[in-house]
MDTraj code that builds the backbone (N, CA, C; nanometers):
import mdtraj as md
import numpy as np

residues = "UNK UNK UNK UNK UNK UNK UNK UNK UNK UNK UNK UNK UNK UNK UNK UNK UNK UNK UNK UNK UNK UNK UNK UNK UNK UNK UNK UNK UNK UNK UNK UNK UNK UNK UNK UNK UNK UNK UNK UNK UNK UNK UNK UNK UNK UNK UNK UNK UNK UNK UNK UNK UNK UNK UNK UNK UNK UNK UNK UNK UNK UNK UNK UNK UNK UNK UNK UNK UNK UNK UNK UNK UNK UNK UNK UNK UNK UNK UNK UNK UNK UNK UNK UNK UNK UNK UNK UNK UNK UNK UNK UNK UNK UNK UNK UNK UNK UNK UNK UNK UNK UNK UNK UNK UNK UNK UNK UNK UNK UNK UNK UNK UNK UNK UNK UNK UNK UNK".split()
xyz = np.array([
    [-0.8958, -1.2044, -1.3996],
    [-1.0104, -1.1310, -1.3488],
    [-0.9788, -0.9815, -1.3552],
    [-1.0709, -0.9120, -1.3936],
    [-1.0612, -0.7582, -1.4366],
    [-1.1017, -0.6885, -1.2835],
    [-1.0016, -0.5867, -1.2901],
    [-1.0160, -0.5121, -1.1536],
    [-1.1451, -0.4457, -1.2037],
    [-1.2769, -0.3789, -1.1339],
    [-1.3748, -0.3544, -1.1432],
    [-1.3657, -0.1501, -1.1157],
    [-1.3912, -0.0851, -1.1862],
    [-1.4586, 0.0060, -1.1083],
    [-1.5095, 0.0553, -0.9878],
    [-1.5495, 0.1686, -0.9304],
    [-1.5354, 0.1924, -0.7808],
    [-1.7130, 0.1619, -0.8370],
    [-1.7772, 0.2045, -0.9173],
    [-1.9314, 0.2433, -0.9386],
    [-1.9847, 0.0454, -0.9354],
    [-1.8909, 0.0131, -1.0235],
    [-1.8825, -0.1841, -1.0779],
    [-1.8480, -0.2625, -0.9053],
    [-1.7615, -0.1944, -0.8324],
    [-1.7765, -0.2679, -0.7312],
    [-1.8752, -0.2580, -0.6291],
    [-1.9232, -0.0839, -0.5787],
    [-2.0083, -0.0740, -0.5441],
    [-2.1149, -0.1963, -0.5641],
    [-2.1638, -0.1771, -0.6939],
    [-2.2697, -0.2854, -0.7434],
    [-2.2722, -0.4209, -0.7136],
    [-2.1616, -0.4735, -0.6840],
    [-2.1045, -0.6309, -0.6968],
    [-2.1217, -0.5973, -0.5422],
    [-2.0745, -0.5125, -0.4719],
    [-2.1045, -0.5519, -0.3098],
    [-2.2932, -0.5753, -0.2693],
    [-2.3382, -0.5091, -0.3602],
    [-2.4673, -0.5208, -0.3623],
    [-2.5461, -0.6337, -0.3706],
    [-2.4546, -0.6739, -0.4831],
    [-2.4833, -0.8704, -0.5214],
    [-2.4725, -0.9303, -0.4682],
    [-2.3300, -0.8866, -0.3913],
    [-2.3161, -1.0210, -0.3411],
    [-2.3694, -1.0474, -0.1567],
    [-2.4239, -0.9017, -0.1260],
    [-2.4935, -0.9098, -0.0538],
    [-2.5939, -0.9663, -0.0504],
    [-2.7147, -0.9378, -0.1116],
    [-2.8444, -0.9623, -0.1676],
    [-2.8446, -1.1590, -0.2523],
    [-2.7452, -1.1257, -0.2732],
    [-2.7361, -1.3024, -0.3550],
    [-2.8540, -1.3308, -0.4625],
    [-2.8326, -1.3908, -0.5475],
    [-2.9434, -1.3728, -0.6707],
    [-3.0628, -1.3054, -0.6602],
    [-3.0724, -1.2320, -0.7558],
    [-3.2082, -1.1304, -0.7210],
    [-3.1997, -1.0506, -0.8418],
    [-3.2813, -0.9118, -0.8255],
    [-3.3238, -0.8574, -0.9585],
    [-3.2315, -0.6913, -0.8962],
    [-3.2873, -0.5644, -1.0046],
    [-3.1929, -0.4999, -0.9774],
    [-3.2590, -0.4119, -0.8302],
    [-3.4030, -0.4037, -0.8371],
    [-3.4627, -0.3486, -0.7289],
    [-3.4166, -0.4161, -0.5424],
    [-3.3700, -0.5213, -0.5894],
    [-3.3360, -0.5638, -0.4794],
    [-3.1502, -0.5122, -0.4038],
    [-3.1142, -0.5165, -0.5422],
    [-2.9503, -0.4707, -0.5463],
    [-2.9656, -0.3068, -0.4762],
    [-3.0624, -0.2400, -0.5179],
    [-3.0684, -0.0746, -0.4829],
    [-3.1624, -0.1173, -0.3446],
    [-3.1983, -0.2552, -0.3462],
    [-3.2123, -0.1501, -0.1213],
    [-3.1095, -0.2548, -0.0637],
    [-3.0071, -0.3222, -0.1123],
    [-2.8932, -0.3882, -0.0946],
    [-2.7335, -0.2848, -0.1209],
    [-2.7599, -0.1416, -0.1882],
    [-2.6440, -0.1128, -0.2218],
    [-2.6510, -0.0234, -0.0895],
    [-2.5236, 0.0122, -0.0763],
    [-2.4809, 0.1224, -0.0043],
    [-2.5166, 0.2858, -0.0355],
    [-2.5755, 0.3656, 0.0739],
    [-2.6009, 0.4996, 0.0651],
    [-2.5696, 0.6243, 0.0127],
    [-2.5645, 0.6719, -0.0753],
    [-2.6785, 0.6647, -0.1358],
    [-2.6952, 0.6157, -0.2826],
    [-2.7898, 0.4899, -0.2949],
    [-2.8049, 0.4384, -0.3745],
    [-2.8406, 0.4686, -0.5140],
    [-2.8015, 0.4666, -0.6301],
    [-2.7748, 0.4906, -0.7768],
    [-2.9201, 0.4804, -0.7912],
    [-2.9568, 0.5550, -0.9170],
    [-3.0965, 0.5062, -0.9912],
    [-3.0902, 0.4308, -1.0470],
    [-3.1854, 0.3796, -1.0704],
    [-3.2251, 0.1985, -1.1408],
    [-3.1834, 0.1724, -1.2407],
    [-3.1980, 0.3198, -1.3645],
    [-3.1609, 0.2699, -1.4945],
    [-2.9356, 0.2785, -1.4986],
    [-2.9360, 0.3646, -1.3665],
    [-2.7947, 0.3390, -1.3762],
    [-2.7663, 0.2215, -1.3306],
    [-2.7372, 0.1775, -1.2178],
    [-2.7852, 0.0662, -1.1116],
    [-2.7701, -0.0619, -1.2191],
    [-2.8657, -0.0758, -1.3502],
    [-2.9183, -0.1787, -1.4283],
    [-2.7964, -0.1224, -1.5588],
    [-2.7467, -0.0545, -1.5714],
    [-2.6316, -0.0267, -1.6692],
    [-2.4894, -0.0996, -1.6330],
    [-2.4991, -0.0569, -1.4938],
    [-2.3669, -0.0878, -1.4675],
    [-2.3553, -0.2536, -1.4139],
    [-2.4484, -0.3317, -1.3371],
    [-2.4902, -0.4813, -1.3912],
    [-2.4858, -0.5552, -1.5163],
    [-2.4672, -0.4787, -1.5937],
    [-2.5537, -0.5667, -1.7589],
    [-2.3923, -0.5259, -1.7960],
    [-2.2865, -0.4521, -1.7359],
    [-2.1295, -0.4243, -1.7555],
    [-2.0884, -0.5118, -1.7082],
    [-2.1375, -0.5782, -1.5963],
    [-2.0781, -0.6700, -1.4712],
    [-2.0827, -0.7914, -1.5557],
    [-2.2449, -0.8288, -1.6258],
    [-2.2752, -0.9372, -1.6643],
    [-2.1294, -0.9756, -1.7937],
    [-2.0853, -0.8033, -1.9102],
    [-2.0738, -0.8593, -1.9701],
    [-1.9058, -0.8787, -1.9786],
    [-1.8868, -0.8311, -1.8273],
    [-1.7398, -0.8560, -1.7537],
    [-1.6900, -0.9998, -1.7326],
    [-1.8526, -1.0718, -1.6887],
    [-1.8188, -1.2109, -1.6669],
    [-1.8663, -1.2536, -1.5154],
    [-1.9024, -1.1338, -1.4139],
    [-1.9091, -1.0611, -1.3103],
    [-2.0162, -1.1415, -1.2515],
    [-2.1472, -1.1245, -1.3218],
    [-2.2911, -1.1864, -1.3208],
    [-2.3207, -1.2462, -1.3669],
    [-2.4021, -1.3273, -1.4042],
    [-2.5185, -1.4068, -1.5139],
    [-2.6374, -1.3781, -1.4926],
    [-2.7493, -1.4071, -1.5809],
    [-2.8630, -1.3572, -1.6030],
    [-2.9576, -1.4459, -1.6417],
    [-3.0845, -1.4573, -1.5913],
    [-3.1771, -1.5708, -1.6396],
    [-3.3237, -1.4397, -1.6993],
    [-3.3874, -1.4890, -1.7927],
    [-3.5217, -1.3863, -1.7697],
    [-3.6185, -1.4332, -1.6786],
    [-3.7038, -1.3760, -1.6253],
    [-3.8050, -1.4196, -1.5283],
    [-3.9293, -1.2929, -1.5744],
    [-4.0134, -1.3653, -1.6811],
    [-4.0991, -1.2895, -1.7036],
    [-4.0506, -1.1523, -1.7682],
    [-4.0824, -1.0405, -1.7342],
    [-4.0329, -0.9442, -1.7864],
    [-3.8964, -0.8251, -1.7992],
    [-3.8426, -0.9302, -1.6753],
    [-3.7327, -0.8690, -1.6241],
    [-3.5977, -1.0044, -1.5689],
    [-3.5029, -0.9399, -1.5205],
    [-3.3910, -1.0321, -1.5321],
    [-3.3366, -1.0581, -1.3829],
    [-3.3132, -1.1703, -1.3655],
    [-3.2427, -1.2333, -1.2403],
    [-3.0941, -1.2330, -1.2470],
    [-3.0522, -1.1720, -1.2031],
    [-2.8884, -1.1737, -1.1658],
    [-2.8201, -1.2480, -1.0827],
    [-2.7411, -1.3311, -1.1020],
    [-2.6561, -1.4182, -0.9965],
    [-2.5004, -1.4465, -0.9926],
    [-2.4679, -1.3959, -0.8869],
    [-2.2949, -1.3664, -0.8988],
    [-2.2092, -1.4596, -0.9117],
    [-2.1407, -1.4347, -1.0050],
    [-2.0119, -1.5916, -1.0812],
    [-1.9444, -1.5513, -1.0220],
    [-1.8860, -1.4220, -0.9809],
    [-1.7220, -1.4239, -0.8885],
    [-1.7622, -1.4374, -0.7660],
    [-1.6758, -1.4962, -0.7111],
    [-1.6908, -1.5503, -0.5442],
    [-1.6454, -1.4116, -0.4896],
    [-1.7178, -1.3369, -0.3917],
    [-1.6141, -1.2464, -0.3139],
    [-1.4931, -1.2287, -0.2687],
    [-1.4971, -1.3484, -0.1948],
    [-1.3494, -1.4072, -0.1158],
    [-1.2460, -1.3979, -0.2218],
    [-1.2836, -1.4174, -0.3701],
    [-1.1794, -1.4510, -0.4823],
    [-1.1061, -1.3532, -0.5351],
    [-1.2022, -1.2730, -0.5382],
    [-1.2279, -1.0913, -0.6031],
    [-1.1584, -1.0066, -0.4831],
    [-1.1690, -1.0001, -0.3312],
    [-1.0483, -0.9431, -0.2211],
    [-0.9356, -1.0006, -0.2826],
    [-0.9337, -1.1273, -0.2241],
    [-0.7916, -1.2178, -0.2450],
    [-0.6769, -1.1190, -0.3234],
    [-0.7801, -1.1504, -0.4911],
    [-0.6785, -1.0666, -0.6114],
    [-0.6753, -0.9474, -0.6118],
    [-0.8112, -0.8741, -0.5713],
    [-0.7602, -0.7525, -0.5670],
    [-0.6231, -0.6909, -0.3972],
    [-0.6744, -0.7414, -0.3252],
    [-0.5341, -0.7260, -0.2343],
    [-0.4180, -0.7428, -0.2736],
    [-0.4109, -0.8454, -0.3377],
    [-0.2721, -0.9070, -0.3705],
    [-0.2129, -0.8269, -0.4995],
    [-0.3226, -0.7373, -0.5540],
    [-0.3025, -0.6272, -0.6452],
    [-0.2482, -0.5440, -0.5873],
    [-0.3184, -0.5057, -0.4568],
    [-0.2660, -0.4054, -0.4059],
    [-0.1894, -0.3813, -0.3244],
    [-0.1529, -0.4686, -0.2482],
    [-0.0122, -0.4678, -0.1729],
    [0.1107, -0.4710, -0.2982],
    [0.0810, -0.5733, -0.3816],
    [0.1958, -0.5447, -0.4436],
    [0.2463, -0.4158, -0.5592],
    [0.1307, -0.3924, -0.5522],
    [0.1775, -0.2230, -0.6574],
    [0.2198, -0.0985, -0.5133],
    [0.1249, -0.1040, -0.4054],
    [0.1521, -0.0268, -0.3054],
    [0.2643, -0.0307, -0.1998],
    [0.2882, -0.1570, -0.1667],
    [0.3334, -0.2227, -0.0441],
    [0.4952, -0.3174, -0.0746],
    [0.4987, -0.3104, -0.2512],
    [0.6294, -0.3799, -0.2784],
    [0.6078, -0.5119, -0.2452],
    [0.4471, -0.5488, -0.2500],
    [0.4734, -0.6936, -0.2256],
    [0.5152, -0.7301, -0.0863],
    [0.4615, -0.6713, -0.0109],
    [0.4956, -0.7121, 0.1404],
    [0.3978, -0.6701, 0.2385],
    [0.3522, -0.7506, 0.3289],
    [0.1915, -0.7579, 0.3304],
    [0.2683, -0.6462, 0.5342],
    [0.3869, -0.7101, 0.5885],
    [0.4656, -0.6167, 0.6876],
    [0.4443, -0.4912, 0.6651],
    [0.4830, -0.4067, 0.5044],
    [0.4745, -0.2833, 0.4914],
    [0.3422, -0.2409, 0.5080],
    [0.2142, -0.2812, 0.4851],
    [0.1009, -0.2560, 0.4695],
    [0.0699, -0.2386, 0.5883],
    [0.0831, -0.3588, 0.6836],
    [0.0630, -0.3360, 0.8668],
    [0.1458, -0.2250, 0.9070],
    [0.2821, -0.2136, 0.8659],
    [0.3163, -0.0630, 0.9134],
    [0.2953, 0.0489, 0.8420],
    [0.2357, 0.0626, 0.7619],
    [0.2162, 0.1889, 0.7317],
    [0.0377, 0.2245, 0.8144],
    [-0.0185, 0.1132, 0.8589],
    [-0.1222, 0.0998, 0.8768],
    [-0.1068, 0.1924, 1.0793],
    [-0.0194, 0.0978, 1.0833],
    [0.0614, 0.1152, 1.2355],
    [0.0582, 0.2895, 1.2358],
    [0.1646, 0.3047, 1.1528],
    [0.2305, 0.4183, 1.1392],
    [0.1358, 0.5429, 1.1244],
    [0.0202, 0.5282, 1.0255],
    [-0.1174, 0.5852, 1.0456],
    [-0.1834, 0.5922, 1.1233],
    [-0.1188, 0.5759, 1.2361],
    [-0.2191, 0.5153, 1.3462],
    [-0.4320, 0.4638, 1.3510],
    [-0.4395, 0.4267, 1.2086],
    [-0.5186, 0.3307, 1.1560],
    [-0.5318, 0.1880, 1.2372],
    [-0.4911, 0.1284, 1.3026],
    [-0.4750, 0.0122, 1.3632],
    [-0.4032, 0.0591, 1.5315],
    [-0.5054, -0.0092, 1.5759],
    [-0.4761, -0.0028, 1.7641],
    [-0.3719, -0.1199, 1.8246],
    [-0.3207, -0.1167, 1.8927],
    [-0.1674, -0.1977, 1.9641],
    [-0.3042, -0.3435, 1.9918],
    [-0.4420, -0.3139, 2.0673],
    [-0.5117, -0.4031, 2.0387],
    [-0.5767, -0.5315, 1.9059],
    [-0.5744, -0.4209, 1.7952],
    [-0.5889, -0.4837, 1.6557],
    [-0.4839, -0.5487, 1.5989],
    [-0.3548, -0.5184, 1.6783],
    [-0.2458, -0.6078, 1.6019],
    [-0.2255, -0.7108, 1.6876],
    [-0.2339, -0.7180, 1.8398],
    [-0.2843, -0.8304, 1.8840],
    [-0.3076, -0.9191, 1.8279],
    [-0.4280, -0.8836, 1.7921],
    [-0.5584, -1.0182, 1.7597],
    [-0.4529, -1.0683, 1.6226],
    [-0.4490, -0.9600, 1.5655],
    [-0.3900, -1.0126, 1.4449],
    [-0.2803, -1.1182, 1.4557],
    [-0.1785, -1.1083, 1.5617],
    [-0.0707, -1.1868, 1.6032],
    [-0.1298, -1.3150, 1.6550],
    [-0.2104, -1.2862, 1.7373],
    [-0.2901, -1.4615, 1.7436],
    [-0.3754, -1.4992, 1.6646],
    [-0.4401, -1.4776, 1.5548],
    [-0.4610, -1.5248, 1.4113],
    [-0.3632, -1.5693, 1.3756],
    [-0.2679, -1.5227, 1.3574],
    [-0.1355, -1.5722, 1.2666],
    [-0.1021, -1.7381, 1.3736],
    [-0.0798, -1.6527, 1.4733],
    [0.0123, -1.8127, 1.5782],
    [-0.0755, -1.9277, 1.5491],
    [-0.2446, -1.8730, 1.5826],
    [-0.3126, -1.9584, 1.5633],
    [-0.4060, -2.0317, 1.4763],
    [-0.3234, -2.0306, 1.3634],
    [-0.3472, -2.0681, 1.2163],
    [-0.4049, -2.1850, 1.2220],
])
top = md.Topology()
chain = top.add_chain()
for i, resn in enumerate(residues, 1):
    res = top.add_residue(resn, chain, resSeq=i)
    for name in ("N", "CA", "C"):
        top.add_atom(name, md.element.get_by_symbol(name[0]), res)
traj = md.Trajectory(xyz[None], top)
């Protein structure tokens, strides 16, 4: 699976918000402030020919429906990125997170009983 673009993911969060639909629906589904249509519909028809989307016609225009699972697309891209960033160690990521003070003594909590309570 191809890491996506910041403009390609944008879009795909759009999708996969919105869930099959056309591109007018993706632009009051994308995030603020939203691309114009003919870009919007460029960078989809990239997605499609990424592997990203599929496409049915519906009359005069095209239905889009997302082939990558979200959950699938974090997964790999995390696991991209801890390991180019983090050395492959998901500890370094929580402490540097820590260390940023990005994360509250509360948020690692929870996080610790997620883990116990797997």
């Amino acid at each position: 699976m191809e890491k996506l673009t910041q403009q390609e993911e944008a879009a795909m969060q759009a999708v996969w918000k919105s869930g099959p639909g056309f591109i007018k629906d993706f632009i009051d589904a994308h995030a603020d402030p939203a691309p114009p249509y003919t870009t919007l519909a460029s960078t989809i028809k990239n997605l499609e020919k990424k592997g990203f989307v599929t496409s049915r016609k519906v009359g005069n225009v095209h239905e889009y429906t997302p082939v990558v699972d979200e959950a699938d697309y974090k997964q790999k891209f995390m696991n991209g990125f801890v390991k180019d960033y983090f050395e492959n160690s998901y500890k370094s990521l929580v402490t540097f997170f820590a260390k940023e003070k990005k994360i509250s003594p509360e948020e690692l909590k929870e996080i610790i009983r997620l883990i116990e309570n797997k």
